[in-house]
N, CA, C and O atoms as CSV, one atom per row, in Angstrom:
chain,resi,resn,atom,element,x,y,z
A,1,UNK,N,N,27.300,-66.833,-6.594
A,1,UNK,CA,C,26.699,-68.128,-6.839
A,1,UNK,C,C,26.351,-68.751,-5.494
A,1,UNK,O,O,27.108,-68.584,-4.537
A,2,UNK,N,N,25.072,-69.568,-5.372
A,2,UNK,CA,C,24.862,-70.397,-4.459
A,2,UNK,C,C,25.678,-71.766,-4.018
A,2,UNK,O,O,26.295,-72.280,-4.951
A,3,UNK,N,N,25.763,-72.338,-2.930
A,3,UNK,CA,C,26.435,-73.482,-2.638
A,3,UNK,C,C,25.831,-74.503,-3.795
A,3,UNK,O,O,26.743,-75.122,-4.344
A,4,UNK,N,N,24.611,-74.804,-4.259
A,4,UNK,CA,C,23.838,-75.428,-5.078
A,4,UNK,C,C,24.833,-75.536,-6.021
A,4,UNK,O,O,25.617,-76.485,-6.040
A,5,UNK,N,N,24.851,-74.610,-6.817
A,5,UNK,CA,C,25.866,-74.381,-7.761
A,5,UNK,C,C,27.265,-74.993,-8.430
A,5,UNK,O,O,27.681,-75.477,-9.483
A,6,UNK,N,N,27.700,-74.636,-7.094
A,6,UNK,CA,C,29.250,-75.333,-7.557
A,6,UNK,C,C,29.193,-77.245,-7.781
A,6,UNK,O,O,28.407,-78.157,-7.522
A,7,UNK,N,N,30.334,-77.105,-8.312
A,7,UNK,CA,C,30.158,-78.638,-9.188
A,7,UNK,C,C,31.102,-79.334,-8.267
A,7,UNK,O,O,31.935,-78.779,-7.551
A,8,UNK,N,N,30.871,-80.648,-8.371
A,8,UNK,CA,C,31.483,-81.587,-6.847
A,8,UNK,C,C,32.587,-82.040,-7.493
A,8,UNK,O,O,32.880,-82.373,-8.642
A,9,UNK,N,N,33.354,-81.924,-5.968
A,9,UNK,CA,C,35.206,-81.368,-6.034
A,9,UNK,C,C,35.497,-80.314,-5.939
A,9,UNK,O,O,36.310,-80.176,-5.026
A,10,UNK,N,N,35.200,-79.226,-6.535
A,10,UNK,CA,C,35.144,-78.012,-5.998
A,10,UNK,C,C,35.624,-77.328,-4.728
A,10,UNK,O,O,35.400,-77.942,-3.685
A,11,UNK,N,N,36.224,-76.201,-4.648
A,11,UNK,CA,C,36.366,-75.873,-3.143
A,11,UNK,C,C,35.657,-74.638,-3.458
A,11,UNK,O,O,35.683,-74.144,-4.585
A,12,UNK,N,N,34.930,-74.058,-2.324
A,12,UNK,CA,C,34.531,-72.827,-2.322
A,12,UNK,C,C,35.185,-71.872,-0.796
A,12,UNK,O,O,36.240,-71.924,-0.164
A,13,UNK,N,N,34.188,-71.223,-0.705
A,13,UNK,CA,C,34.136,-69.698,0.524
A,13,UNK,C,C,33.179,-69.704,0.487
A,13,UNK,O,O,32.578,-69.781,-0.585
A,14,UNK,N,N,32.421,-69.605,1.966
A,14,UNK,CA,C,31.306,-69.098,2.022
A,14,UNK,C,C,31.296,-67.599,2.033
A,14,UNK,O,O,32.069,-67.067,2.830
A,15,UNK,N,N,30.411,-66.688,1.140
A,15,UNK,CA,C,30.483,-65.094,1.404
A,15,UNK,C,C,29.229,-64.664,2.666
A,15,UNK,O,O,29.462,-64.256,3.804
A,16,UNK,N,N,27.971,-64.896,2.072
A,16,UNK,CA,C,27.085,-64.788,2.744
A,16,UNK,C,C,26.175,-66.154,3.294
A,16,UNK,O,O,26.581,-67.170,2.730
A,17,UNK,N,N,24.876,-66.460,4.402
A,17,UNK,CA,C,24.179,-66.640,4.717
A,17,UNK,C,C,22.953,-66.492,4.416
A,17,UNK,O,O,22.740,-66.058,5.548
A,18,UNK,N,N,21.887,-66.447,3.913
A,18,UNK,CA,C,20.674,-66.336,3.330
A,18,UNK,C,C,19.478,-66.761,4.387
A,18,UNK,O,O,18.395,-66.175,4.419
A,19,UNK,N,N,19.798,-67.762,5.168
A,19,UNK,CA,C,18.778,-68.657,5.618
A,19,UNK,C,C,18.400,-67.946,7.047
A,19,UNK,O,O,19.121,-67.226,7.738
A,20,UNK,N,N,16.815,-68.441,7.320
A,20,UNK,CA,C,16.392,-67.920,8.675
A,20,UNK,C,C,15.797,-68.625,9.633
A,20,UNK,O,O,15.378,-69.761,9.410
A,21,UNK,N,N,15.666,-67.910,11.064
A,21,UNK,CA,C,15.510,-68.695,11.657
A,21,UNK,C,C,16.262,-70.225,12.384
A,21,UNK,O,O,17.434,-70.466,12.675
A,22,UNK,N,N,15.466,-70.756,12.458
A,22,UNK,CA,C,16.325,-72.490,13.180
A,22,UNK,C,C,17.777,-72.647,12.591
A,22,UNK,O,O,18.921,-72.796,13.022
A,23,UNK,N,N,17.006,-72.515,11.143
A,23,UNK,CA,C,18.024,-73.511,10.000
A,23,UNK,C,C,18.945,-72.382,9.899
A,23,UNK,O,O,19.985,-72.752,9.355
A,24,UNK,N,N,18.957,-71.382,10.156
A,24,UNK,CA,C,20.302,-70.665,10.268
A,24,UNK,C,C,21.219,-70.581,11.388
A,24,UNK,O,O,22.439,-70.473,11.269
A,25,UNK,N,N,20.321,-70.657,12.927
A,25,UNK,CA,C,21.343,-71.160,14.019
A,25,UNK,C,C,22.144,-72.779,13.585
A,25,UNK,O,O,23.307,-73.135,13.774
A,26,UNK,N,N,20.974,-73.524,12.942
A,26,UNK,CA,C,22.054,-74.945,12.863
A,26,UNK,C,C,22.806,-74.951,11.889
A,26,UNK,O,O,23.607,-75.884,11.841
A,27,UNK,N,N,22.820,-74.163,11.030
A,27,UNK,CA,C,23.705,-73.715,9.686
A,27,UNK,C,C,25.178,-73.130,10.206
A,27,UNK,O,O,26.227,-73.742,10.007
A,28,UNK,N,N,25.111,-72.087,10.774
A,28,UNK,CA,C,26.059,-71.321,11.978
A,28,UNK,C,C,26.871,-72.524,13.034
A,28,UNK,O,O,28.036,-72.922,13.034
A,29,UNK,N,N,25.881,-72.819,13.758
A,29,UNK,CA,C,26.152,-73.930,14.765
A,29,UNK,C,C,27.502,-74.697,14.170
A,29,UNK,O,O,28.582,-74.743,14.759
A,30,UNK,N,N,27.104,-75.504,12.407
A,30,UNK,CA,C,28.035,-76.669,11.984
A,30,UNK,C,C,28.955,-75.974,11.552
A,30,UNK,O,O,29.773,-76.693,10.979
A,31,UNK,N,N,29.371,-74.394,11.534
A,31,UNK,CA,C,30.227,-73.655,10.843
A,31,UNK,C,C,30.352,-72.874,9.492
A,31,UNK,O,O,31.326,-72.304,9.001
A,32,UNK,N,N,28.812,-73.049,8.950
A,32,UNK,CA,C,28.601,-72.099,7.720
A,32,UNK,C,C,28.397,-70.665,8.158
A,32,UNK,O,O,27.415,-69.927,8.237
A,33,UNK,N,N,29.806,-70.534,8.438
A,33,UNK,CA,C,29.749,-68.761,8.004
A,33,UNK,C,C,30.752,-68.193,7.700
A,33,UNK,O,O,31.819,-68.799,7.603
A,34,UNK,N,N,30.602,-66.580,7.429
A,34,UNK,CA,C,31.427,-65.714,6.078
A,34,UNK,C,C,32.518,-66.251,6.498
A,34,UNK,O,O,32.659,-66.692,7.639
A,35,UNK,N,N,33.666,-66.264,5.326
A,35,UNK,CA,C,34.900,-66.856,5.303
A,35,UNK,C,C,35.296,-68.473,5.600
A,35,UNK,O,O,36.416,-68.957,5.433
A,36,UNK,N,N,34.165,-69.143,6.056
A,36,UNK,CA,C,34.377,-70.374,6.011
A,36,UNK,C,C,35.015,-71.086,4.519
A,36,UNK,O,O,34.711,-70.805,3.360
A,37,UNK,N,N,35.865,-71.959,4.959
A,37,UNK,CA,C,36.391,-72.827,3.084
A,37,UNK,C,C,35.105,-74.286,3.549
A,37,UNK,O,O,34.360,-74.633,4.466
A,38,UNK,N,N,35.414,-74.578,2.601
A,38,UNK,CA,C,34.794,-76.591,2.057
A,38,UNK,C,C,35.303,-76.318,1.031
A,38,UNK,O,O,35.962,-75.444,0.468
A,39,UNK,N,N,34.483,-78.050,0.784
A,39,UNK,CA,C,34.557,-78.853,-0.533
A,39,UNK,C,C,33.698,-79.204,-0.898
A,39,UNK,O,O,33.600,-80.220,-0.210
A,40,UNK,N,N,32.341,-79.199,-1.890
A,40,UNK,CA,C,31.607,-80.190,-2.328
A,40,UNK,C,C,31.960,-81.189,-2.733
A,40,UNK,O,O,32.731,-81.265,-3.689
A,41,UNK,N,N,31.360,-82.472,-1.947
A,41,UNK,CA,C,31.873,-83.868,-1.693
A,41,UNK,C,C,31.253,-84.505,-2.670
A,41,UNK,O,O,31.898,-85.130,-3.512
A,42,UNK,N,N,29.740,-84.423,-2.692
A,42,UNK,CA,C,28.543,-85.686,-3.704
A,42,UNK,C,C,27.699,-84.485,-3.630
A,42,UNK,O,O,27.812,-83.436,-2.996
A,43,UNK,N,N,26.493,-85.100,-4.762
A,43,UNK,CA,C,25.350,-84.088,-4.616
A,43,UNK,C,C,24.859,-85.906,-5.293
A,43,UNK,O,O,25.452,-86.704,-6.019
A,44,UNK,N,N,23.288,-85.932,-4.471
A,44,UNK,CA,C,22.643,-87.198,-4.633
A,44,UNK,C,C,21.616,-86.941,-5.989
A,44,UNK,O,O,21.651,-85.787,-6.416
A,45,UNK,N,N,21.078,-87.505,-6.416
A,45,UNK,CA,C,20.153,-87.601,-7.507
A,45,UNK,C,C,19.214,-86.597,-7.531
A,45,UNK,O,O,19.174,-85.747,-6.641
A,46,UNK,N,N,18.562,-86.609,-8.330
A,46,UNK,CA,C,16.969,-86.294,-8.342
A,46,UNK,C,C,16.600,-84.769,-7.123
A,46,UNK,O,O,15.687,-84.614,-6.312
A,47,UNK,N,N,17.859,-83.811,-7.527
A,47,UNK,CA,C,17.216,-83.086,-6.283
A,47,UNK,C,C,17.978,-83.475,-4.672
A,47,UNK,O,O,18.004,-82.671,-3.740
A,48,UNK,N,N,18.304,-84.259,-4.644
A,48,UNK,CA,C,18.430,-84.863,-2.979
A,48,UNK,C,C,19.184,-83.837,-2.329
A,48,UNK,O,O,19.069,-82.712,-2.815
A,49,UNK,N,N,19.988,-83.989,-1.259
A,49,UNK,CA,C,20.791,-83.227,-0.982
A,49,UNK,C,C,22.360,-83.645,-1.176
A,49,UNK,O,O,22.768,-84.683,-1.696
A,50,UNK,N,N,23.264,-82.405,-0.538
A,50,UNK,CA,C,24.306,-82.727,-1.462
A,50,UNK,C,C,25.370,-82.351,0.372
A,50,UNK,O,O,25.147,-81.676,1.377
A,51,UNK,N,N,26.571,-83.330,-0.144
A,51,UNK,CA,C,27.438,-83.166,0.804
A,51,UNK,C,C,28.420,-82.389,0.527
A,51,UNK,O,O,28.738,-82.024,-0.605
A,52,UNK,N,N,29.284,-81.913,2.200
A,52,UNK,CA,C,29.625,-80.903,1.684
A,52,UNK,C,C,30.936,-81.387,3.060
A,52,UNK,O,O,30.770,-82.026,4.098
A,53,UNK,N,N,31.994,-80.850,2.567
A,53,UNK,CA,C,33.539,-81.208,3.723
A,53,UNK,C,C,33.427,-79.654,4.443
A,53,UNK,O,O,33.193,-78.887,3.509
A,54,UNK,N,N,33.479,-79.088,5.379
A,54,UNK,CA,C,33.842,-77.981,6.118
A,54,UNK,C,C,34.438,-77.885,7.183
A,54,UNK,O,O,33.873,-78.216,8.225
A,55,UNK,N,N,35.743,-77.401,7.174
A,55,UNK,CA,C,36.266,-77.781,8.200
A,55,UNK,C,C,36.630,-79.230,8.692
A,55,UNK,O,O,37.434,-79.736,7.909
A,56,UNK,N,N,36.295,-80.074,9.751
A,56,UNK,CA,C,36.610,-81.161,9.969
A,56,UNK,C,C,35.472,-81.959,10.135
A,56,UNK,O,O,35.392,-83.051,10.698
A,57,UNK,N,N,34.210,-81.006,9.339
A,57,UNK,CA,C,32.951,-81.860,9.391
A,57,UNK,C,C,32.348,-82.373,7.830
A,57,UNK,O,O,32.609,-81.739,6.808
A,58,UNK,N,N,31.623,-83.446,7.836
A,58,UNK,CA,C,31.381,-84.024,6.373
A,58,UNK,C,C,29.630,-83.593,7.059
A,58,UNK,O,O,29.164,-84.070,8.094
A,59,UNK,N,N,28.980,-82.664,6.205
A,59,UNK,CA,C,28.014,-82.645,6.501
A,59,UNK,C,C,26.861,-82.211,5.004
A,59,UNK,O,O,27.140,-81.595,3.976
A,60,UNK,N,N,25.252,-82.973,5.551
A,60,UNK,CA,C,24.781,-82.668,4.595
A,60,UNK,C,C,23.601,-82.069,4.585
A,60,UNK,O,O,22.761,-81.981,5.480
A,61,UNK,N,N,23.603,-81.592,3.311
A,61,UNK,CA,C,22.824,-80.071,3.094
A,61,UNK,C,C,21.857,-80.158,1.687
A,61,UNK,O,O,22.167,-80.346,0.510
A,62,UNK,N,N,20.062,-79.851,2.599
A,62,UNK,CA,C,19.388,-80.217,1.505
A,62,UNK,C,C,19.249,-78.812,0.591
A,62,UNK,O,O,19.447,-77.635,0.893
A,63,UNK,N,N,18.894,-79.343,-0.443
A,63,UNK,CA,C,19.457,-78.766,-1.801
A,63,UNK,C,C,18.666,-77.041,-1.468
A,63,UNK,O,O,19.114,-75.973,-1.885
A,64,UNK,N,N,17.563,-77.211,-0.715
A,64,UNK,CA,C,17.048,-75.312,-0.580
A,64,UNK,C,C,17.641,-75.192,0.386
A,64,UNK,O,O,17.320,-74.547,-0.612
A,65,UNK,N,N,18.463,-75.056,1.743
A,65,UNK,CA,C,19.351,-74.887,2.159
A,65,UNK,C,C,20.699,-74.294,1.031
A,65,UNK,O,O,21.335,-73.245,1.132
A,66,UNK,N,N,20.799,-75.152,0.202
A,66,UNK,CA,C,22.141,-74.883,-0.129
A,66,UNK,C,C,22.081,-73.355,-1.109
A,66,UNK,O,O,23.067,-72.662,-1.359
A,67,UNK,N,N,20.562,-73.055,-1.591
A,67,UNK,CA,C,20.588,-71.985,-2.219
A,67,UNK,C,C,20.464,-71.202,-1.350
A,67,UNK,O,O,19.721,-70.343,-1.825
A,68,UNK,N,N,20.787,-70.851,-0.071
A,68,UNK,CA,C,20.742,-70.051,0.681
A,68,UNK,C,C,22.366,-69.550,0.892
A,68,UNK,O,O,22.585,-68.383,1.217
A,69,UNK,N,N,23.197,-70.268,0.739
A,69,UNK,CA,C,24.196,-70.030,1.198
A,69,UNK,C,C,25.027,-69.415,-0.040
A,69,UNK,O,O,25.161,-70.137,-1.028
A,70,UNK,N,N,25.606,-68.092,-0.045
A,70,UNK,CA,C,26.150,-67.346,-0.880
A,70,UNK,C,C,27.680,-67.948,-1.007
A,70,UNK,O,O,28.200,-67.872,0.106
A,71,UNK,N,N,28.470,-68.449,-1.853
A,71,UNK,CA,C,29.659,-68.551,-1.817
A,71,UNK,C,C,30.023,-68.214,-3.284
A,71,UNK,O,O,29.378,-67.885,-4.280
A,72,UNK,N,N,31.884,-68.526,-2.879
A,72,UNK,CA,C,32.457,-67.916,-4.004
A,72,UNK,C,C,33.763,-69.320,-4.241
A,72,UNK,O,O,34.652,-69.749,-3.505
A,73,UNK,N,N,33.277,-69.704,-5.695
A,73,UNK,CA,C,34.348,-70.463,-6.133
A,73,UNK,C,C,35.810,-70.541,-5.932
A,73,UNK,O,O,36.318,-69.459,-5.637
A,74,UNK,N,N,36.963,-71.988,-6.055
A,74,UNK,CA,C,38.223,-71.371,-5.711
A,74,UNK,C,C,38.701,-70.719,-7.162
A,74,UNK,O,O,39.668,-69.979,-7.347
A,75,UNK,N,N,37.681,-71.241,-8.203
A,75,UNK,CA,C,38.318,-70.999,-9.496
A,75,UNK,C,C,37.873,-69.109,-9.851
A,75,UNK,O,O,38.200,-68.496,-10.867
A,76,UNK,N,N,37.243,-68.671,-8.925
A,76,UNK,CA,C,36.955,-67.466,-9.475
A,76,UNK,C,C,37.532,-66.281,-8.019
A,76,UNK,O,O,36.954,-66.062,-6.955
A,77,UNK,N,N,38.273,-65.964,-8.312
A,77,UNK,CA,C,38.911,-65.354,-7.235
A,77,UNK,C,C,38.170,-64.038,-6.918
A,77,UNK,O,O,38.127,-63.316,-7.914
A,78,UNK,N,N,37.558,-63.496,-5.799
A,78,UNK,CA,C,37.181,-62.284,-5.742
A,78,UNK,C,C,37.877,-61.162,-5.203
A,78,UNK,O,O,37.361,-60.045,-5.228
C-alpha cells in the first residue's frame, strides 16, 4: 500500500521509495527511507496534502508524493 492509503493515526514503515529526481533527494533528505516508522497525523480535504510524524519531524506531503512512497501498515505485519 501507498503512504496515501493508510488512515490517520496509523503508524506505518516505509518499504520502498517510488519518487524521482529532486522530490526524491528532498524525500530522502527529511528521512523517507526503507525502514523508516511515522504516523499519519491529518490528511486535509479535497485532495490536499496530508501530514505525516517521522522521526522527530512533522512534515507535509502532497497527496502524489505520498503515492510514491511504498509502506507497510503497523496493523499488517510483514
Amino acid at each position: 500500500m501507498t503512504l496515501d492509503q493508510i488512515a490517520v493515526g496509523n503508524d506505518f514503515v516505509i518499504s520502498s521509495l517510488f519518487a524521482q529526481g529532486e522530490i526524491r533527494r528532498r524525500l530522502v533528505d527529511m528521512g523517507f527511507v526503507s525502514g523508516a516508522r511515522g504516523r499519519l497525523l491529518r490528511k486535509a480535504l479535497l485532495g490536499g496534502p496530508i501530514e505525516v510524524s517521522l522521526g522527530t519531524w512533522r512534515v507535509a506531503v502532497r497527496l502524489t508524493e505520498a503515492r510514491g512512497i511504498e509502506v507497510v501498515g503497523s496493523d499488517a505485519r510483514a
